[in-house]
Structures are given as structure tokens and as C-alpha cells.
C-alpha positions as CSV (number, residue, x, y, z in Angstrom):
1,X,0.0,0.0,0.0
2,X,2.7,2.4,1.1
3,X,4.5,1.8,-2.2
4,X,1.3,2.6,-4.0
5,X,1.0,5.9,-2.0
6,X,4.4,6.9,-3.1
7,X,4.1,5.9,-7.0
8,X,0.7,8.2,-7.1
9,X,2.4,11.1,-5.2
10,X,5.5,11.3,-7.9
11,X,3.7,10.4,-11.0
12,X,2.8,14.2,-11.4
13,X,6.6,14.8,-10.7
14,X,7.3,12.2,-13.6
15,X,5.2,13.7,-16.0
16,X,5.9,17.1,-15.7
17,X,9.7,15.6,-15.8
18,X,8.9,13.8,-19.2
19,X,7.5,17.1,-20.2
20,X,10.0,19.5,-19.5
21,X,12.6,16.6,-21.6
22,X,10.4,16.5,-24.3
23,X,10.5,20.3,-24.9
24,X,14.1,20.5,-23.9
25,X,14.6,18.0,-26.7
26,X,12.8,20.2,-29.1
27,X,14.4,23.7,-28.7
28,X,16.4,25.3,-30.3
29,X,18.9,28.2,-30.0
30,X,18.4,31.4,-31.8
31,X,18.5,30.9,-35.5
32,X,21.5,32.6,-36.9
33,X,21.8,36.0,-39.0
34,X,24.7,37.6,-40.4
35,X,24.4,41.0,-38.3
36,X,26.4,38.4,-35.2
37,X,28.5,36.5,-37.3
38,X,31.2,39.0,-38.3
39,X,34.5,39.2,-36.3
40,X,33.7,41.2,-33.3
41,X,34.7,42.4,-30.1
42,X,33.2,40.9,-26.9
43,X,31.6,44.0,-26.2
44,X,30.0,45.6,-28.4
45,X,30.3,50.1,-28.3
46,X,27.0,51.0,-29.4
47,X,26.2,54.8,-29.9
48,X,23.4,55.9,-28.7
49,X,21.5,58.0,-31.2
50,X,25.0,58.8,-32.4
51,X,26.4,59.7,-28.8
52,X,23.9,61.9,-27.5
53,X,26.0,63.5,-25.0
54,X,29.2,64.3,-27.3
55,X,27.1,65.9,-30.4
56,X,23.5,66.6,-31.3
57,X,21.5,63.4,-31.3
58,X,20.4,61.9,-34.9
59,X,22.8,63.7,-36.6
60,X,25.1,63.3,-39.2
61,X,27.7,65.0,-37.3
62,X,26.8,62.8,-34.5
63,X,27.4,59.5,-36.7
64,X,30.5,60.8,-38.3
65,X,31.8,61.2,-34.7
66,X,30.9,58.0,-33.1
67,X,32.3,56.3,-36.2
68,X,35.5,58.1,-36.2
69,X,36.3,57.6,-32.3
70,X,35.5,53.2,-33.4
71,X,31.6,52.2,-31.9
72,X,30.8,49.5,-33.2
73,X,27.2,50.1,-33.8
74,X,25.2,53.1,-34.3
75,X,21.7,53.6,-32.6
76,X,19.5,55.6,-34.4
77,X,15.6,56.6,-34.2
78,X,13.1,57.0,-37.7
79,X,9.9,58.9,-38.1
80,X,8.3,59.6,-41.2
81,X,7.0,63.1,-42.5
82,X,4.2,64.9,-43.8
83,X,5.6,63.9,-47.4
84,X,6.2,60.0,-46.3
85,X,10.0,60.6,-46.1
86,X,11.7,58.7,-42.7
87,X,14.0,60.9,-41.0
88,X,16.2,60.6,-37.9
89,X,14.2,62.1,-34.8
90,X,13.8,60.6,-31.4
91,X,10.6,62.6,-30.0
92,X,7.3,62.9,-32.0
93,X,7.5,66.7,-31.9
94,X,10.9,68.9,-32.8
95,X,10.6,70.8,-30.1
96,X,13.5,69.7,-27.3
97,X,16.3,69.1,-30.0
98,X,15.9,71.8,-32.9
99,X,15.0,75.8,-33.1
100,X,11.4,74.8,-34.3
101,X,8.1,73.6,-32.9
102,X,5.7,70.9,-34.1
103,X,5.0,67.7,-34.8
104,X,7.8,65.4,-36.7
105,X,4.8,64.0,-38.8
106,X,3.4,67.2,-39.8
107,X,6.0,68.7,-40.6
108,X,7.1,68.0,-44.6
109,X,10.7,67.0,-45.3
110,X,11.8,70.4,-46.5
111,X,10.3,72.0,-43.2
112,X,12.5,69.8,-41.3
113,X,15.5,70.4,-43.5
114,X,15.3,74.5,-42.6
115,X,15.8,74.1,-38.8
116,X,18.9,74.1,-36.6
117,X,19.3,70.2,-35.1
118,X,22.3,71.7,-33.2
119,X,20.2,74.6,-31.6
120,X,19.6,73.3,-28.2
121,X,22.6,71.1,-27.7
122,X,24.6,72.0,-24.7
123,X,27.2,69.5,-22.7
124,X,27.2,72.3,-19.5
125,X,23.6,72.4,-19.0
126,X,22.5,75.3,-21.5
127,X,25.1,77.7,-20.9
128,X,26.5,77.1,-23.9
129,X,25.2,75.9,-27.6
130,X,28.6,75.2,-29.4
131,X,27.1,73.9,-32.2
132,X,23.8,76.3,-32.7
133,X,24.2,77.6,-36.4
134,X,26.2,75.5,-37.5
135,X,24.4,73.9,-40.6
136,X,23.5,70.9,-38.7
137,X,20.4,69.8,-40.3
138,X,17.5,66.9,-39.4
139,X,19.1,63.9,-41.9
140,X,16.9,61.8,-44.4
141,X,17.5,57.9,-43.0
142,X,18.4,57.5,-46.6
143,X,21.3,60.2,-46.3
144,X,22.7,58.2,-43.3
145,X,22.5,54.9,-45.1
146,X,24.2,56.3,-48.5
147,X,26.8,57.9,-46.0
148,X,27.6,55.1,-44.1
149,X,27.0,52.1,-46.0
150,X,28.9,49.4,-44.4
151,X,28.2,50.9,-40.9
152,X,26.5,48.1,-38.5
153,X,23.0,50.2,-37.1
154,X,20.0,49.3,-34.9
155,X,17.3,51.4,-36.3
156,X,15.0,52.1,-33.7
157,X,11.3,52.6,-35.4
158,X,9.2,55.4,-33.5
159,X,5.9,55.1,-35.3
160,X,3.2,52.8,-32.9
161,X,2.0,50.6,-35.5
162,X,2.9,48.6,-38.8
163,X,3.0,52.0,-41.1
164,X,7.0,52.6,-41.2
165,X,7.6,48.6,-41.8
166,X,7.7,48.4,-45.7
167,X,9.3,52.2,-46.4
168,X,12.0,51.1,-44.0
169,X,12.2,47.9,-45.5
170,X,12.4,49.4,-48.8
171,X,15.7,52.1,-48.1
172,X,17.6,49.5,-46.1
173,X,17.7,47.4,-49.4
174,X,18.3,50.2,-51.6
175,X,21.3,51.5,-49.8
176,X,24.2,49.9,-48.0
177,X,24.9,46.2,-46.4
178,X,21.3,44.9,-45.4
179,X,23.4,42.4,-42.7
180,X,24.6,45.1,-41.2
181,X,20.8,46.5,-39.9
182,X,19.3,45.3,-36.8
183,X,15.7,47.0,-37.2
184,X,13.9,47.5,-32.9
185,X,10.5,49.2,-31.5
186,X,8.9,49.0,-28.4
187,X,5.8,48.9,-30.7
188,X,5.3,44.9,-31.2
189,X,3.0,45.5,-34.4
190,X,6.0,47.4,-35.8
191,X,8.4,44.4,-35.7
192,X,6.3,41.6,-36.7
193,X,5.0,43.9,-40.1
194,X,8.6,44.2,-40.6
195,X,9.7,41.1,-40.1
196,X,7.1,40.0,-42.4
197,X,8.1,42.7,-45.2
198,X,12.2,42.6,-44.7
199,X,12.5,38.6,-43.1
200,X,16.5,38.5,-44.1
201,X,17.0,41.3,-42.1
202,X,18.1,40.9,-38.4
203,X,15.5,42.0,-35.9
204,X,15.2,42.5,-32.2
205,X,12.9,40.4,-29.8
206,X,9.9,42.7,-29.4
207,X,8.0,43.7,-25.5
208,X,6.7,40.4,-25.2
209,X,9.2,38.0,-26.3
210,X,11.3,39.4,-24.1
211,X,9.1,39.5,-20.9
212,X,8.6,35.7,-22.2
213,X,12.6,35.3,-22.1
214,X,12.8,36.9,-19.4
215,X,10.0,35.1,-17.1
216,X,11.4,31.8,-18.3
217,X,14.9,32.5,-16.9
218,X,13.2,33.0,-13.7
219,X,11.8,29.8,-13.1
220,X,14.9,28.4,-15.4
221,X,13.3,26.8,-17.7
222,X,15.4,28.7,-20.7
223,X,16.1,25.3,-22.2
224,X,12.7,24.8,-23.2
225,X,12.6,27.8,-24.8
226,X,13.6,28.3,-28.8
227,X,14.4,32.2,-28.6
228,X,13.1,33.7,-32.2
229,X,15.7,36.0,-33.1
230,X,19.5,36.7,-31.8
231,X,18.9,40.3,-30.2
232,X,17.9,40.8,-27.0
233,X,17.5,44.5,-25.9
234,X,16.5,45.5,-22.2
235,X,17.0,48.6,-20.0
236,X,18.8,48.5,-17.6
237,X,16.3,48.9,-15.0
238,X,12.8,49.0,-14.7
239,X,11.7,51.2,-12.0
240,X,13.5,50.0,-8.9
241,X,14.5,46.6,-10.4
242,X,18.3,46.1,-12.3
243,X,17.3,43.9,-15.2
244,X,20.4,42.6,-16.0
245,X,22.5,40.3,-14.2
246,X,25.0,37.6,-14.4
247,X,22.1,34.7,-14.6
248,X,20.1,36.5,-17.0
249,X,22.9,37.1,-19.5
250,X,24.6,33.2,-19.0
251,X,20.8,31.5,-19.5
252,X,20.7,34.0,-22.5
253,X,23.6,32.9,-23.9
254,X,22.4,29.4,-23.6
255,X,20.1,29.9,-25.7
256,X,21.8,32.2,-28.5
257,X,20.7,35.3,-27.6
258,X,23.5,38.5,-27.7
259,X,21.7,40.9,-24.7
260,X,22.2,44.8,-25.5
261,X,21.4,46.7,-22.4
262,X,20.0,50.2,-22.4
263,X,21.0,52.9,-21.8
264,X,24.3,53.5,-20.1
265,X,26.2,56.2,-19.5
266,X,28.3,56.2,-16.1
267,X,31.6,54.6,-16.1
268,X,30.6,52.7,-12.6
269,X,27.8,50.8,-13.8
270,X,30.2,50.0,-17.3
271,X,32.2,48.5,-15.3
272,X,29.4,46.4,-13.2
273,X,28.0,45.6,-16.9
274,X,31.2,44.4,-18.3
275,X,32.4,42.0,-15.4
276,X,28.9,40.0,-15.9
277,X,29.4,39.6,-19.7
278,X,27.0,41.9,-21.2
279,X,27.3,41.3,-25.4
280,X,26.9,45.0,-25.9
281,X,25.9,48.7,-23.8
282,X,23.8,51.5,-25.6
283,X,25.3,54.5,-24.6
284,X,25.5,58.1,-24.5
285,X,29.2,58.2,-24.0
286,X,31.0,55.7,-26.1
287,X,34.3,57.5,-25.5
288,X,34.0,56.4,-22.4
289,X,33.2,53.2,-22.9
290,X,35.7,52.8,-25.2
291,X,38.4,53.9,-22.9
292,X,37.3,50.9,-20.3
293,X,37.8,48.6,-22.7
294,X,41.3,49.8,-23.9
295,X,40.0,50.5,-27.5
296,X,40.7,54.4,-27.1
């Protein structure tokens, strides 16, 4: 009788076991894509909207900069315009980074190509402007793509909802290296209409997929889990809560994915990043990242 009692109390043990094998057997890691397969360094530099604290964000200048000074990877935000043209603007309205007011999608490309995108730049908190009239301009995506062709960019799309997916789609294969784009939203509609429009380019996991990652690694259960994509892209924290940390980036790894935390910019927490193996920091400063990692 006893033994009966203890056969019925672990068979729910046993098939939940047989379970768990059975979809352990089953996954798989990531899928490859050419944006990770390149010779790279174990940390990747990548420059936030260009480096937003060394030059005016979403600028030319800015992406001449961080390339000249070696980040790996430029960050970069698109909207579109009045006239359906994507340009290179972080906030919906032009407000807190040019000399003009209004709405990016309102505004016509020409508009945005007759304010100052250096106006309100300032590295001592606004008591100076050093580059305020100095031509620096809104940029076309298609003028940073023709400019730097070979450049590796995540292109960050601003629109909420599937609208920018096929335009986007469109320039990245008209100009440059198409595995060297990593195209990101925090709009999930966004990704999956451009994953369906541009599949052979590399995307990033979108909200959900990576709350699912991340709730997996929690109960660590990651081997049951066949991650979609490579690119894994979290803050760094969510309101009181650090998101990354060693066990997080070691079951990711497991599973294929490259995490890219955002977005860092004091040498401290570098530091903190680097010694638990993060695969790449979006930053503000990536002169100072650079430094840390001897590359400068």
C-alpha cells in the first residue's frame, strides 16, 4: 500500500519531468543572422542616437563622430513626414532638440530640413550651444544609409504601429549592407510587419518576447525555450529593479541570444555591466566606454 501511495504522489513529478525533456529535446537556440557573425569584439560600443552627450543626437555630425572615435554600432531613431519621407528624430514633436516647434509627422521634409538640429545642444547644461548655427540639419534615413554604408545600425522605429515597416524595408535594401541592420521598437506591431516585409533582415525580440525570455529565466526553464531572433535589448532597469544580471545574460547565452542593455552612461555601472558579460551597452558616451575597454 505504502508503495502505491508513493508511486501516485511522484507520478505528477514524472510527467511534468517527461515534459520538461520533451520540450528540452525540441528547442532550439536562436537561428542565426549575419548581423552576429562577423568578427567582433566581446563588447560591443553601441552609440546611442549617435552619442547623445558628445554631439546633437540623430545627426550626421553625431554619426561621423561615433564612427571616427570606433563604436561598433550606431543607434539611431526614424519617423516619417508629412511627405512619407523617414527621417532621424527621437521625439514625435521637434521641439526639445531643434529651433522649431511641431509635430515630426506634420512637418514636410523640406520643413525639417530648414531648422537648426544643433540649436539646443549644450554639454554644461545650457550655458553654452557650441554647435547652434552651424548647418547641422535633421538627416533623411536615406542620407545616413548612402553615408555610411557598411556601418553596423540598430534602427530604432518610433511610429506605434505597422505604417514605417515596408518604407523602411524598402531604403535598407536600396542602400548599403542589409546584414549590417538590426531594425527594434517598443511597438510589437511594428516588428512583426517588418519582419514579415524585410524577413532576411536581423531583428530584435519585441515587448513580449522578451518578458517571455525573461520570465522563463526565472523559473529556469530557458532550455525549453527556442528564442526567435539573436537580439535581446532590455533597460537596464525597470523602476526600482536592475534587469540585467549575471544569470540572466549566462541562460541567454544558452540559448543564442546577444543581450544589448539600455542605456548606459556612467563609467561605474560600465564596469558592473562588463564584469557579468553583457554582449553590448547603448550609450550616450562611447568614448568612455571605449576607454574601459582599452579600445581608445
Amino acid at each position: 500500500m505504502r508503495h502505491k501511495w508513493i508511486i501516485a504522489a511522484l507520478s505528477p513529478v514524472v510527467a511534468v519531468a517527461a515534459v520538461y525533456g520533451g520540450l528540452a529535446l525540441f528547442a532550439r537556440p536562436a537561428p542565426p543572422h549575419p548581423f552576429f557573425a562577423a568578427p567582433q569584439p566581446a563588447t560591443l560600443v553601441i552609440a546611442h542616437r549617435g552619442g547623445a552627450e558628445l554631439r546633437p543626437e540623430n545627426t550626421l555630425e553625431a554619426f561621423r563622430h561615433a564612427a571616427s572615435i570606433g563604436a561598433d554600432v550606431l543607434e539611431l531613431d526614424v519617423q516619417r513626414t508629412a511627405d512619407g519621407k523617414l527621417v532621424c528624430m527621437h521625439d514625435t514633436t521637434v521641439d526639445r532638440t531643434t529651433n522649431g516647434r511641431g509635430r515630426v509627422e506634420s512637418l514636410t521634409l523640406s520643413e525639417l530640413k530648414q531648422l537648426d538640429a544643433g540649436h539646443r545642444w549644450s554639454a554644461d547644461g545650457g550655458r553654452t550651444h557650441p554647435f547652434r548655427g552651424k548647418g547641422i540639419r535633421v538627416p533623411a534615413l536615406e542620407e545616413v544609409l548612402a553615408q555610411f554604408p557598411k556601418a553596423r545600425m540598430i534602427i530604432e522605429m518610433k511610429h506605434a504601429g505597422p505604417e514605417l515597416a515596408q518604407p523602411l524595408c524598402s531604403l535598407i535594401r536600396r542602400f548599403g549592407t542589409p546584414q549590417a541592420r538590426l531594425v527594434a521598437s517598443m511597438n510589437p506591431e511594428a516588428v512583426i510587419a517588418f519582419r514579415r516585409a524585410c524577413p532576411e533582415i536581423a531583428t530584435a525580440m519585441t515587448s513580449g518576447e522578451a518578458r517571455t525570455f525573461y520570465g522563463i529565466h526565472l523559473l529556469r526553464l530557458e532550455r525549453i525555450y527556442s528564442p526567435p531572433v539573436q537580439a535581446l535589448l532590455i533597460p537596464d532597469r525597470i523602476g526600482g529593479e536592475t534587469i540585467p544580471t549575471r544569470r540572466l545574460i549566462e541562460a541567454a547565452q544558452r540559448r543564442g541570444l546577444s543581450v544589448h542593455v539600455w542605456t548606459i552612461t556612467g563609467e561605474e555601472r560600465m564596469r558592473e555591466l562588463l564584469q557579468i558579460g553583457v554582449r553590448g551597452m547603448i550609450t550616450d558616451r562611447p568614448d568612455l566606454l571605449l576607454r574601459l575597454l582599452g579600445r581608445s
